[in-house]
C-alpha positions in Angstrom: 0.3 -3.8 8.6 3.5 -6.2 8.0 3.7 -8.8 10.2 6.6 -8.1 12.1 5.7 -4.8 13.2 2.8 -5.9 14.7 3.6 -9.8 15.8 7.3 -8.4 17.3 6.4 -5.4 19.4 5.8 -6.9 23.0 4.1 -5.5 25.8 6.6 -3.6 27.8 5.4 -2.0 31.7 4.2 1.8 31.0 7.1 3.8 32.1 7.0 7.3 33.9 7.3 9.8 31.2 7.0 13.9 32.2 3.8 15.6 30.8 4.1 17.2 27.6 4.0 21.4 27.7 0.7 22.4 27.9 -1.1 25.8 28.0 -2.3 24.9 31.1 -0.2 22.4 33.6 -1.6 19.0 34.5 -1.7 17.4 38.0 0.5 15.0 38.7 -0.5 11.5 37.0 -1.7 8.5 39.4 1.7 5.7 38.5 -0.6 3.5 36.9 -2.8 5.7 34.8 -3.1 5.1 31.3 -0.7 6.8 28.7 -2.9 9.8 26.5 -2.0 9.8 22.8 -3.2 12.9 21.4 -1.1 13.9 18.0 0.3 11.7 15.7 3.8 13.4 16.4 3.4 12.2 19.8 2.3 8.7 19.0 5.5 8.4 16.7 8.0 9.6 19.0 6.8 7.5 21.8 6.9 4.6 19.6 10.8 5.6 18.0 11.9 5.7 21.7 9.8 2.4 22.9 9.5 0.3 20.2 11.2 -3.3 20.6 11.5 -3.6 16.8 13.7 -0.8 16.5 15.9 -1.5 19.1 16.0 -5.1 17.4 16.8 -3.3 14.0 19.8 -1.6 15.9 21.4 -4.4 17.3 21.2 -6.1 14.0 23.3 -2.9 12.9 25.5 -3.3 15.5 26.2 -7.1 14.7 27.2 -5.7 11.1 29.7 -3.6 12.7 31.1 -6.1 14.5 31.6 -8.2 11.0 33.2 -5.0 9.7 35.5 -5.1 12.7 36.8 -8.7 12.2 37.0 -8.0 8.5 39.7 -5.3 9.0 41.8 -8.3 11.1 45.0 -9.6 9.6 45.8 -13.5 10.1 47.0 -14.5 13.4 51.0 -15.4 13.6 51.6 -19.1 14.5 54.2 -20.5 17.0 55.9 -24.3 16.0 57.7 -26.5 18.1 58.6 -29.8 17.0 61.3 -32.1 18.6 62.5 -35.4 16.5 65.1 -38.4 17.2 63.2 -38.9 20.4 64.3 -42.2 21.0 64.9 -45.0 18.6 67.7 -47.6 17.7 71.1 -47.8 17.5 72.0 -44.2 17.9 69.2 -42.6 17.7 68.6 -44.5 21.0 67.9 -41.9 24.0 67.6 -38.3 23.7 71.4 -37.8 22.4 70.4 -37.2 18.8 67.5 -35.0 19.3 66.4 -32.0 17.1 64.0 -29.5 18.6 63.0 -26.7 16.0 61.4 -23.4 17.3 59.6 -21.7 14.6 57.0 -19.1 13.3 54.8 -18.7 10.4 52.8 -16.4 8.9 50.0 -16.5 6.6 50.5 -13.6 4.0 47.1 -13.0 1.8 47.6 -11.8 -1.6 45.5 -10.9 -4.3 44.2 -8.1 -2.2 41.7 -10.6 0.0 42.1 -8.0 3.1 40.8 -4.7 0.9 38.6 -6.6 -0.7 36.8 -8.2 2.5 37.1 -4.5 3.9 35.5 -3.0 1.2 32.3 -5.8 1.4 31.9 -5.1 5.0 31.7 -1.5 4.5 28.9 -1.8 1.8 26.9 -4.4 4.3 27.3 -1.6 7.1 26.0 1.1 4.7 23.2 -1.4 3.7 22.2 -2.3 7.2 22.1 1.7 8.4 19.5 2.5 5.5 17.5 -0.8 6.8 17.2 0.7 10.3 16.4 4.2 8.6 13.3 2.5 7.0 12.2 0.0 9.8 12.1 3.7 11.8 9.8 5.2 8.6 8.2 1.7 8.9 7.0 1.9 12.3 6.1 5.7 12.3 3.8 4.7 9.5 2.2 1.9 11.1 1.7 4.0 14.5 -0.2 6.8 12.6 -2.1 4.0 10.5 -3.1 2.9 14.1 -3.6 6.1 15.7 -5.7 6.8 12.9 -7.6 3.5 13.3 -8.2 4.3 17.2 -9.8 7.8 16.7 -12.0 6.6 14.2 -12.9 3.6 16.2 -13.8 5.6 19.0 -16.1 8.0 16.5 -17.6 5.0 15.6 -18.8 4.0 18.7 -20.2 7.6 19.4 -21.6 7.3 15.8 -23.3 4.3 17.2 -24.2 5.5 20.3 -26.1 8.4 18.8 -28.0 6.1 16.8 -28.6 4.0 19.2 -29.9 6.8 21.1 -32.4 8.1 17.7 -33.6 4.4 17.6 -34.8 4.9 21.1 -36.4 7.8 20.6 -38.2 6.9 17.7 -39.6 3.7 19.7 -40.8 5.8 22.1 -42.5 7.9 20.0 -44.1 5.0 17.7 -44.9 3.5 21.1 -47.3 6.7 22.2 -48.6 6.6 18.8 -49.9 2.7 18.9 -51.0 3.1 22.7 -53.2 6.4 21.1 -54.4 4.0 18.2 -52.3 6.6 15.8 -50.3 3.4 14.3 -50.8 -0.3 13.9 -49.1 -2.3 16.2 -46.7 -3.8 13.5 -44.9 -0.3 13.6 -44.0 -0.6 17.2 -42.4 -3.9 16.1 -40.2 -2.6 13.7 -39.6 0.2 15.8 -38.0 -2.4 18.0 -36.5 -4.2 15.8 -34.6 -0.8 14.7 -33.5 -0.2 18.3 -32.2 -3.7 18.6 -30.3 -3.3 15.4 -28.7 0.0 16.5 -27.9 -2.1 20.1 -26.0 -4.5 18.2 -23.9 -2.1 15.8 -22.6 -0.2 19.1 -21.8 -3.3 20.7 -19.7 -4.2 17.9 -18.4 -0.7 17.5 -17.2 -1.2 21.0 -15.3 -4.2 20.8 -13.2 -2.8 17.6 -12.7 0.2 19.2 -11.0 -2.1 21.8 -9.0 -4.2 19.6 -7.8 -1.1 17.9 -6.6 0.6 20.6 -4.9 -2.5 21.4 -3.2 -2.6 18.4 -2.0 0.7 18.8 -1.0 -0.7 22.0 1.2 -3.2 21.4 3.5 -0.5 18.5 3.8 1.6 21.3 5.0 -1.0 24.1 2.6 0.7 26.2 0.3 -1.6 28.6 -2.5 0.8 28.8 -3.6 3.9 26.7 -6.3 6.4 26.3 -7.1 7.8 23.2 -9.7 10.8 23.1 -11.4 10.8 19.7 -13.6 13.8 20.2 -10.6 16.0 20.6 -8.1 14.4 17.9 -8.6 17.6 15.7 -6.1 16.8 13.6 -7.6 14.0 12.3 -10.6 16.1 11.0 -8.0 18.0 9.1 -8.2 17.0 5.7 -5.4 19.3 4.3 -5.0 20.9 1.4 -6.8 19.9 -2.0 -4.9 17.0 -3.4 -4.2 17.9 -7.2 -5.3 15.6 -9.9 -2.4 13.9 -10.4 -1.6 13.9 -6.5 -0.3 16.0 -3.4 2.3 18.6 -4.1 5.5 17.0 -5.5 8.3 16.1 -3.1 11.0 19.0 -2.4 13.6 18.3 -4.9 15.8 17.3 -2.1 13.6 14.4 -1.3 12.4 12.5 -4.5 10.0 10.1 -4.2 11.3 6.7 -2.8 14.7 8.2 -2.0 15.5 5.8 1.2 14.1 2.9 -0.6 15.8 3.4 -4.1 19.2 3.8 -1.8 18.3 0.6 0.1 18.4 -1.2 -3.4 21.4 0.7 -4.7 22.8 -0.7 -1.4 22.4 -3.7 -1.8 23.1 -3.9 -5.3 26.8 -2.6 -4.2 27.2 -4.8 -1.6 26.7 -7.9 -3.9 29.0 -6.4 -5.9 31.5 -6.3 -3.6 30.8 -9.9 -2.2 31.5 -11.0 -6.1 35.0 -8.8 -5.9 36.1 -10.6 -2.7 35.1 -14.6 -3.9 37.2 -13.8 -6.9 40.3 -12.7 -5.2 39.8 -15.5 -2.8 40.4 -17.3 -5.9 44.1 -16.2 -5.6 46.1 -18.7 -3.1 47.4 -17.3 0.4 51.3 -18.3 0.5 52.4 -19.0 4.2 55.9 -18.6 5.1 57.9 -19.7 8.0 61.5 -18.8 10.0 63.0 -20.7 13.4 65.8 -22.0 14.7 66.9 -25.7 15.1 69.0 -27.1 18.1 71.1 -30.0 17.6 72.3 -32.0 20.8 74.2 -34.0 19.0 76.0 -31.4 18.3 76.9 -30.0 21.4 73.0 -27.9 21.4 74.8 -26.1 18.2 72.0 -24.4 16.4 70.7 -23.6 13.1 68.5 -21.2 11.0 65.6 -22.8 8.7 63.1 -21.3 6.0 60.1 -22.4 4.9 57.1 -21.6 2.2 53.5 -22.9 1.4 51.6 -22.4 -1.7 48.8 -24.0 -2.4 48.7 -25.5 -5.8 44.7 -24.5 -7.1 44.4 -27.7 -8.7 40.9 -28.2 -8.1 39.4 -26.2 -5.4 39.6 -22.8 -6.7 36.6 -21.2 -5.2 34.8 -21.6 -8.6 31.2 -22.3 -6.7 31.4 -19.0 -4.4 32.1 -17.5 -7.1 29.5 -18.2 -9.5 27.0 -17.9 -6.2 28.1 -14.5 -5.7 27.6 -13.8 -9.5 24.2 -14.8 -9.1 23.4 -13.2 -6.2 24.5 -9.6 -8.2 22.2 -10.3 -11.2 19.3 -11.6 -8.3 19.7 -8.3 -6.7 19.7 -5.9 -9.9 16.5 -7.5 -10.9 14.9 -6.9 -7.5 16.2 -3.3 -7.4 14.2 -2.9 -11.2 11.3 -4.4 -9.4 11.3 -2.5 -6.7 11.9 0.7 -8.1 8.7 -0.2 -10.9 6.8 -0.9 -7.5 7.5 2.3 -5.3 6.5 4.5 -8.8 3.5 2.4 -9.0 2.7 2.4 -5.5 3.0 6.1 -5.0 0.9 6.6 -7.9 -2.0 4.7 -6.8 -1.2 6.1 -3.3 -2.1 9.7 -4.6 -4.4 8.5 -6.5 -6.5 7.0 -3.9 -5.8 10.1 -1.7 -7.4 12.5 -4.2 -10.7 10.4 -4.7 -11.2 9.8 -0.3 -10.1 13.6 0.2 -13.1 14.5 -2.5 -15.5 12.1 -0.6 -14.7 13.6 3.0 -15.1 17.3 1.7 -18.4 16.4 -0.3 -19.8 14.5 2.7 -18.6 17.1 5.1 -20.2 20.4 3.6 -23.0 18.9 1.5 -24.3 15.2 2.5 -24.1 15.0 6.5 -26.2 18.8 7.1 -28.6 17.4 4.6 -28.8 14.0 5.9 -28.6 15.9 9.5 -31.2 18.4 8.5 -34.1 15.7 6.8 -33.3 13.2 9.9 -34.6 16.3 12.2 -37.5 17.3 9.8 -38.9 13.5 9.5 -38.7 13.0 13.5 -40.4 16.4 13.9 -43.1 15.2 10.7 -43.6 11.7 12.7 -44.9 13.1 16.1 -46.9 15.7 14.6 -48.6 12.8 12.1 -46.9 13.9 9.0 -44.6 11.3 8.0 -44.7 7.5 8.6 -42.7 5.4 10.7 -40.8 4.0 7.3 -39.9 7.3 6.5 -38.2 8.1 9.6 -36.1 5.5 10.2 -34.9 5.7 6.3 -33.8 9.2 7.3 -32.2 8.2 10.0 -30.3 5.4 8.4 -29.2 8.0 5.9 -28.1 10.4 8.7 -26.0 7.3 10.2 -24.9 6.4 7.2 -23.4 9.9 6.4 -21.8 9.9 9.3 -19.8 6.3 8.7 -18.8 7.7 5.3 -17.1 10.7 6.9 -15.8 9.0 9.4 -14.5 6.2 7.1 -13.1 8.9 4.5 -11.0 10.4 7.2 -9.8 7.6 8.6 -8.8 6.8 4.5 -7.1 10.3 4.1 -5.0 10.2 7.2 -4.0 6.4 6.4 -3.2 7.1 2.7 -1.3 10.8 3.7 0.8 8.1 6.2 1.6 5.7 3.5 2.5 8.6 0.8 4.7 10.3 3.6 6.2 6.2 4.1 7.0 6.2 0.5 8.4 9.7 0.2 10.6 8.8 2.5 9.2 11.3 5.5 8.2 10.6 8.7 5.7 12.5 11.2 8.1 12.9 13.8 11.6 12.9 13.9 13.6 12.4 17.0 12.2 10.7 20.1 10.5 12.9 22.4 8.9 12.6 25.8 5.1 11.4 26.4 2.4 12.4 28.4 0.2 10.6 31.0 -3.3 11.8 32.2 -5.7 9.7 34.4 -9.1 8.5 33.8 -11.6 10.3 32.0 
């Protein structure tokens, strides 16, 4: 997960959302109950509408705006008023000879500065909206990645648990056998020592199951949450067969990497631009001036004056700007190459990856965990009645367990890989925000 998804969100207080439609209506949830995350449509709408980071990614927006805003502005008028022969010698002594002058300039840009600065501001708005776009695709990814991570936590603790519970059992029954004289007493040992084991792997199970619902957590800005992995039927949904090559093409409407190819056209247009406007501020502004003059000398007669500034470009002629903004352009062409070589390669492997976990969860699904299920079963029934030893249970078991992790784990490795193929695409599970649903305690 990048880092500032999951360092920025912040704990925010669980807020009172209505309960989603349900076949059957809910009581009324206690204020303080935790907040139930059942689909990941759910999860990602909760998290569009709570998130910190997006809000963060708007106001970054909004800043833009406000740069487009002040690049529309013309120069500001200015107001002159200078007095001179205020007091001197001889007859300039006094105020009789004063000269007071009333006048007002204008800076007038040329070289088309104004369009130009326009035009750049217009690109960085356009660049900044397709940012927020995929810090939104961003997060929705990360909170089905997470969701993902939670329900297969919490199978893994009841994974654990029910192998815990086997170990148990198969003490007990190695136990009986040693009292009756049936079995060394080295068996009951290791009978132990497979029950301890099993202890210690649900313990563990427990405590990342913890950390991953806090995880999930934190994306959603939600102080306490329930997840209930025995019900998350959607993540038992593998989907459709992946073809060789990958899932299904995109709709032609939506080709692979579409936001992100546009993000890099974005910005390759808005360096452009930023290389347009440093070379017409290359062309000196000319500032010209009008008043009136009094003479009281004179009797306070008064008189018109004129003025005009040009800057002479002897040196200064915005040569380093220029040749920075030059190198920015060729900096951001090769990125956009890079990243387009990137999202091709990253979807590739993406569906590549997806096809080879999708063939492991169906394989372990309909052949290896009812065989594994059905030779656990046969060598507990075998050990009581004598017919199989105490080594070959538990490496039955084991296998059983084992089956079960490997489903487990090639779910969670679908779901997470159909998440980052959706991310790349350029999809997202859910769209706009939508209200959540509290339930109390289990």
């Amino acid at each position: 997960m990048p880092p500032a998804l999951r360092g920025a969100a912040l704990l925010a207080a669980a807020i009172a959302l209505p309960a989603l439609a349900d076949p059957a209506p809910a009581a009324p949830a206690a204020d303080d109950a935790p907040l139930l995350v059942t689909t990941p449509a759910q999860a990602a709408a909760l998290a569009l509408a709570r998130a910190p980071i997006l809000r963060s990614a708007e106001a970054g927006r909004r800043a833009i705006q406000g740069d487009r805003v002040t690049a529309g502005l013309r120069p500001n008028p200015g107001l002159t008023v200078s007095t001179e022969n205020i007091g001197g010698s001889g007859g300039y002594r006094g105020l009789s000879a004063q000269e007071t002058t009333f006048s007002l300039s204008q800076r007038i840009e040329t070289g088309g500065k104004r369009q130009a600065r326009i035009a750049a501001a217009d690109r960085a708005v356009a660049l900044t909206g397709l940012d927020v776009a995929a810090v939104r695709l961003d997060l929705v990814r990360e909170v089905v990645r997470a969701l993902a991570e939670a329900v297969a936590s919490g199978r893994a603790v009841e994974i654990a648990r029910e192998r815990a519970r086997l170990a148990e059992e198969v003490l007990r029954a190695t136990r009986a056998r040693v009292e009756a004289g049936r079995e060394p007493p080295p068996q009951q040992r290791r009978a132990e020592v497979a029950r301890e084991t099993a202890l210690l792997a649900f313990e563990r199970s427990e405590r990342e199951a913890a950390v991953a619902l806090r995880s999930l957590a934190v994306l959603l800005a939600a102080p306490r949450l329930r997840v209930e992995p025995a019900r998350a039927a959607w993540f038992d949904d593998l989907g459709p067969r992946p073809m060789e090559g990958g899932p299904a093409a995109a709709p032609p409407a939506s080709p692979p990497g579409q936001l992100d190819r546009a993000r890099l056209e974005a910005l390759i247009d808005q360096r452009r631009a930023e290389l347009e406007l440093q070379r017409r501020n290359a062309v000196p502004d000319v500032e010209i001036a009008g008043g009136v003059r009094r003479y009281r000398e004179a009797g306070g007669d008064t008189a018109f004056v004129l003025g005009l500034t040009v800057p002479l470009p002897l040196h200064d002629r915005n040569q380093g700007n220029i040749l920075r903004a030059g190198a920015e352009l060729t900096r951001a062409e090769a990125e956009a190459e890079r990243g387009r070589l990137y999202l091709d390669a990253a979807l590739a492997d993406a569906e590549r990856r997806l096809a080879q976990a999708w063939r492991a969860a169906d394989a372990l699904r309909r052949i290896v965990l009812p065989a594994a299920g059905e030779a656990a079963g046969a060598a507990r029934e075998g050990y009581v009645a004598g017919k199989f030893s105490l080594l070959e249970v538990l490496d039955a078991q084991r296998a059983l367990s084992d089956a079960r992790e490997q489903l487990n784990a090639a779910r969670l490795e679908v779901q997470q890989l159909r998440a980052d193929i959706d991310r790349l695409r350029g999809r997202a599970e859910a769209a706009p925000p939508a209200p959540g649903s509290r339930a109390g305690g289990s």
